[in-house]
N, C-alpha and C positions, 0 to 999 in steps of 0.2 A: 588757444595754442599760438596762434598769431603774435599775441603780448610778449608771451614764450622765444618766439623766435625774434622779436624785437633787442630782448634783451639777452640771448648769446651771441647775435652779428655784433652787438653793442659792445661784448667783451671780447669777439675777436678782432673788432681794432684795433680795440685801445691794448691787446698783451704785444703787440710788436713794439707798439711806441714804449710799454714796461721793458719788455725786456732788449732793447736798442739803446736806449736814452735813459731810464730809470735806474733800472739795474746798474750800468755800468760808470752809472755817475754814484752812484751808491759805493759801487766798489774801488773806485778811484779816490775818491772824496776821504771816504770812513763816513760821510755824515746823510744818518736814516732819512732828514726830515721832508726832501723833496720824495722821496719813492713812498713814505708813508702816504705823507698827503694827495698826491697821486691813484694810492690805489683803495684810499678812504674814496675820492670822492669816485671814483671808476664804479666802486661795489654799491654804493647809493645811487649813481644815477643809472646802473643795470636795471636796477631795483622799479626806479620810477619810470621808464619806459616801458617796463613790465605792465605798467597802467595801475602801481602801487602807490597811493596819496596816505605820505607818513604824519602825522601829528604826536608832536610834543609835549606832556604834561609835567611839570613837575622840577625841569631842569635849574631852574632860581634856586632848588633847597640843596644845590651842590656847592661847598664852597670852594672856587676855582684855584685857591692858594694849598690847599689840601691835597691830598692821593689820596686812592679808595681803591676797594675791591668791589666791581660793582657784579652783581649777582641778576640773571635775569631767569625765566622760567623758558624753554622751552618746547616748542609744538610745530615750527617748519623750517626748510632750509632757508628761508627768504631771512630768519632771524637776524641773525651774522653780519649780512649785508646793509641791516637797519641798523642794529643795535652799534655794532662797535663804530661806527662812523658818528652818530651822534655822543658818543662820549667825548665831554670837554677836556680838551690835551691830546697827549698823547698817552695810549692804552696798549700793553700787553693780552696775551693771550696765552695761553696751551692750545700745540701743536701735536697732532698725533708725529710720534718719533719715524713712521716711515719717511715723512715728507723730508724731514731733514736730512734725506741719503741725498738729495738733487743736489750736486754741489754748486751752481752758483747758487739754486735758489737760498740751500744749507747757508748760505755763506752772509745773504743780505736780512735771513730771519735773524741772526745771530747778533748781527749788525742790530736791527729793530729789537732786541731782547725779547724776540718771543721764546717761549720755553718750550721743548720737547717735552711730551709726556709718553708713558708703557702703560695703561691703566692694568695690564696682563702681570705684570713684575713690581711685589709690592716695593720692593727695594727701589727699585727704580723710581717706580712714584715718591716716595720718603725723597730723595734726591732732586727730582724734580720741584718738589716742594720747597725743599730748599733754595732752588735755583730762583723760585718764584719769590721768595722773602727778601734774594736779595735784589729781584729786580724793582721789587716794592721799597727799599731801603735806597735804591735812585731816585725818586722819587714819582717812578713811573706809577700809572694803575695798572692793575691786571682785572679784564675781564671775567667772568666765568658762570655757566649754565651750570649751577651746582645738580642739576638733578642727572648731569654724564650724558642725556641722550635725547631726543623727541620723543615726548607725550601721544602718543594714539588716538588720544581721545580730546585732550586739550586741557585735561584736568594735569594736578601737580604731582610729577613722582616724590618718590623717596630722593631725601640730599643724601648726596653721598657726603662723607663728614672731612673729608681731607681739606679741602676747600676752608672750615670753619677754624681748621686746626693752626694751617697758613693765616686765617685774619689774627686767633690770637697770637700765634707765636711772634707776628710782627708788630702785634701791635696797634692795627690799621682798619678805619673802620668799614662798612660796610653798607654800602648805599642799595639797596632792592630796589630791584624793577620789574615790571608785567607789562608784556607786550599779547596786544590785546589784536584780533582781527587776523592774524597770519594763518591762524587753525583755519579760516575759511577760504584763506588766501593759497594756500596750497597745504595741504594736510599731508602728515606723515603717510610717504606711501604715491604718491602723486605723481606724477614727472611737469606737470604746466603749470603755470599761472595763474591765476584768476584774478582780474582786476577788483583793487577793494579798496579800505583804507584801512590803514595798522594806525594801532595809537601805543606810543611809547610813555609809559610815566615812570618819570621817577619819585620812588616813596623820601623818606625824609634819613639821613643816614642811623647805622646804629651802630653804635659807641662798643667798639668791643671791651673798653675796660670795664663796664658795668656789669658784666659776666665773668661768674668765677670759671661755670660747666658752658662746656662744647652745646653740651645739646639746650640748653638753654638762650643760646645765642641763635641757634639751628632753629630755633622751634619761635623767638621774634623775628625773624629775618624769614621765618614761611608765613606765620602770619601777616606780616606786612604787604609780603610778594601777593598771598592770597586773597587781600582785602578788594583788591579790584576787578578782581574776575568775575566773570557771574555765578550765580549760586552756583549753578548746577558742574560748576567747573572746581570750584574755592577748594575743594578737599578730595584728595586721592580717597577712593574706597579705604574706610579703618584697619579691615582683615591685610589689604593687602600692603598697606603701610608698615603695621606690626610685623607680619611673614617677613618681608625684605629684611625691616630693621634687626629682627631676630636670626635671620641668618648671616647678617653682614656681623654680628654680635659674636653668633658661633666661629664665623671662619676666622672671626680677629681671637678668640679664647685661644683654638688651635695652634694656629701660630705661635704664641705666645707660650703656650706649653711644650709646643716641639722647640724652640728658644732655648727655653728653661732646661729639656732634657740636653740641650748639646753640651 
């Protein structure tokens, strides 16, 4: 718990110095890149006072002249704070859409192109997706936990497919990653920290134009994520993989035929 409390005295210094000096250089300016980098490194170094020793595998097979979609698996909140600070450059995100009611905050996410998302409102999502193609067509990355949510257990849920639909319709490939050690470090469900080490790798990218189908790009880019975990982690239960996919299948037919009847 201690670790714990290390690292939210740690972020309640540094939000004055954000939002005094960060922010509002942000807002005067128009230019993200001091409040980005800022609160990259604020969320990494919460992280490592936490008593969290991060390790890097993999990052050489990113090439830094490129933008990607990088895909990782998750299992704790510590993820976030690991994961999107070691992406090289600068990286987008989805933002659940309440946050964007804070209006300065609304104001400097906007600035940094992060994207609101409704996962509740299909339409919205479709729009959102959009928003994300063309932040990807700036040459930004966008992050994303394709599986929507923490893992319970630390194995890999179902991807939700939006995520896949966005790499092809842009175009852009798709870098996997597994972050490895966080399920111990604080598990879904938790409130403290547990001092540990997380290890980050990045797999080697995958080329979305070698993919006609969605779910063929869906189904290399789980394999790849899933190569480094340990067995007993590698593969969601079959039943409940198919269950999911088969009703996320039913509720898309629906739609589609209530469509069709308007």
């Amino acid at each position: 718990m201690i670790h714990t409390l290390f690292a939210v005295g740690f972020y309640a210094l540094v939000a004055p110095f954000v939002a005094l000096v960060a922010f509002p250089w942000t807002l005067v300016t128009g230019q993200v890149d001091f409040l980005y980098r800022t609160c990259m490194w604020a969320a990494f170094r919460g992280v490592r006072l936490a008593g969290v020793r991060v390790e890097v595998k993999g990052l050489e097979r990113v090439d830094r002249s490129r933008n990607y979609i990088f895909m990782c698996n998750h299992v704790s909140n510590v993820d976030p704070p690991i994961v999107v600070p070691m992406i090289p450059g600068r990286t987008s995100v989805l933002v659940k859409k309440e946050v964007f009611r804070v209006p300065l905050l609304s104001r400097a996410m906007r600035l940094g192109s992060l994207v609101p998302v409704d996962r509740r409102d299909r339409d919205a999502a479709i729009t959102s997706l959009r928003a994300a193609a063309d932040v990807l067509h700036q040459g930004l990355h966008m992050t994303i936990f394709p599986e929507g949510t923490r893992s319970p257990d630390g194995r890999l849920l179902p991807f939700k497919k939006g995520p896949f639909y966005l790499a092809m319709e842009a175009g852009v490939p798709i870098v996997p990653m597994t972050i490895l050690g966080t399920f111990e470090i604080m598990p879904k469900g938790r409130l403290s920290i547990r001092p540990g080490t997380a290890t980050l790798i990045f797999h080697a990218p995958v080329e979305t134009s070698r993919f006609a189908l969605r779910d063929e790009l869906m189904a290399a880019v789980r394999e790849s994520m899933a190569s480094a975990l340990p067995a007993k982690r590698r593969e969601t239960e079959i039943g409940s993989v198919r269950q999911a996919q088969s009703a996320e299948e039913d509720t898309e037919g629906r739609e589609q035929e209530s469509d069709e009847l308007k």
